[in-house]
C-alpha positions in Angstrom: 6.0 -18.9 1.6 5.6 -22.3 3.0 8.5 -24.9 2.7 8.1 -27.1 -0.2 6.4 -30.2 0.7 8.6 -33.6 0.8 7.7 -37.1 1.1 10.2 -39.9 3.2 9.2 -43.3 2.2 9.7 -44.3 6.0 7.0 -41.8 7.2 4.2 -42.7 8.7 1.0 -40.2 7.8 0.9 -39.2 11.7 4.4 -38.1 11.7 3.4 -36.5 8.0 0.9 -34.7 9.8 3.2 -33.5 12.7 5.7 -32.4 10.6 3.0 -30.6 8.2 1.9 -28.7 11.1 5.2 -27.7 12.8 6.4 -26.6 9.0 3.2 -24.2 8.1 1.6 -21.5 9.4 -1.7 -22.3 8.7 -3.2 -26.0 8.7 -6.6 -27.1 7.9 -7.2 -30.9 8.8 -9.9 -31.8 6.2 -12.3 -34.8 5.4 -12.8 -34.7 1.7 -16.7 -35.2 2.3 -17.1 -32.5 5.2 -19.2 -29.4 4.2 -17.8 -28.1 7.6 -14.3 -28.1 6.5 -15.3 -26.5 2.9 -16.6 -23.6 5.2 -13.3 -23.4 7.5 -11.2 -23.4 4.1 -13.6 -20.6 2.8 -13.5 -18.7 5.2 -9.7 -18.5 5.6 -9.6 -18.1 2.1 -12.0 -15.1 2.2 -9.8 -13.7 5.2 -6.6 -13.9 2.7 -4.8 -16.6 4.0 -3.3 -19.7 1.9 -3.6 -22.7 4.5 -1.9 -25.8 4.0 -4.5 -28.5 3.9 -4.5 -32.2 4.8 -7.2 -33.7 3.3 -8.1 -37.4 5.5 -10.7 -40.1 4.5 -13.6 -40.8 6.7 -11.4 -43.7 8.1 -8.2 -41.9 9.2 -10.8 -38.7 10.8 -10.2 -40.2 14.8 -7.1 -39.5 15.0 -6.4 -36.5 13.0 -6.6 -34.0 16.0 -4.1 -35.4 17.8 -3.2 -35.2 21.5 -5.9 -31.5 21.8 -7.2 -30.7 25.0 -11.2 -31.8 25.2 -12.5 -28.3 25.2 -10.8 -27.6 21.4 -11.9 -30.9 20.2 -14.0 -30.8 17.5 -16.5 -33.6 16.4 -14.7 -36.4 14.9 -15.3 -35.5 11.3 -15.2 -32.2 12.1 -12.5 -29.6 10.7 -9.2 -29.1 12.8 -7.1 -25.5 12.1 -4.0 -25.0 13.3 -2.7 -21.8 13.8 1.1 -21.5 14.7 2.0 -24.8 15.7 -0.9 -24.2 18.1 -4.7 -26.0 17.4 -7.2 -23.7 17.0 -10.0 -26.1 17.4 -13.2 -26.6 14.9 -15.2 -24.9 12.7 -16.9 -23.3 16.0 -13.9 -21.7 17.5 -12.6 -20.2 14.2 -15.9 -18.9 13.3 -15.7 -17.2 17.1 -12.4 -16.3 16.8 -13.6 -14.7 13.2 -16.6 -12.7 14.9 -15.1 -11.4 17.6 -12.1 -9.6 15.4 -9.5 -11.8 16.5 -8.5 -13.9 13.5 -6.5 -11.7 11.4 -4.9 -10.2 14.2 -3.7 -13.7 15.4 -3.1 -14.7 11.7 -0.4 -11.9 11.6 0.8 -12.3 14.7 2.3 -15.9 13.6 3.3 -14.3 10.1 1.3 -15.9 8.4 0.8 -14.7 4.8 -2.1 -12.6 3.2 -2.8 -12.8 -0.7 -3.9 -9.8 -2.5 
């Protein structure tokens, strides 16, 4: 089960990010808008995994994947998952990772938790 989230009034939302991804298993970076990120959450939904989510407006989407080496960079305004600490990438390389059977297996081994 994933640490309750806390707020510190002298945190700024990249740090709140940071910290949100070093403290969950599973993150989603999300633009409320993006029918590409309603697909990444379905689909690690469908999977039986509870992801943490950070939902970003359109104006904070540049900078919500970080520091990511170019070839996992999705499109700004594109979904970011993070599995382990580690970026995934976009919608592209979790669909990949989803049809080539290595998801669940990569889910588990982070210990990440499955809902019945």
């Amino acid at each position: 089960m994933a640490p309750a989230l806390t707020i510190d009034d002298g945190e700024t939302p990249e740090k709140m990010r940071e910290r949100m991804i070093t403290e969950n298993l599973v993150v989603v970076v999300s633009l409320r808008s993006c029918c590409m990120c309603h697909a990444m959450k379905t689909l690690l939904s469908t999977v039986g995994v509870k992801a943490a989510v950070i939902e970003l407006e359109e104006t904070e989407a540049s900078s919500a994947g970080g520091n990511m080496p170019s070839e996992k960079a999705p499109a700004v305004g594109s979904p970011v998952l993070f599995i382990g600490g580690e970026v995934v990438g976009g919608i592209e390389r979790l669909m990949a990772m989803h049809l080539s059977g290595r998801l669940v297996p990569r889910l588990q081994e982070v210990g990440a938790s499955f809902e019945k």
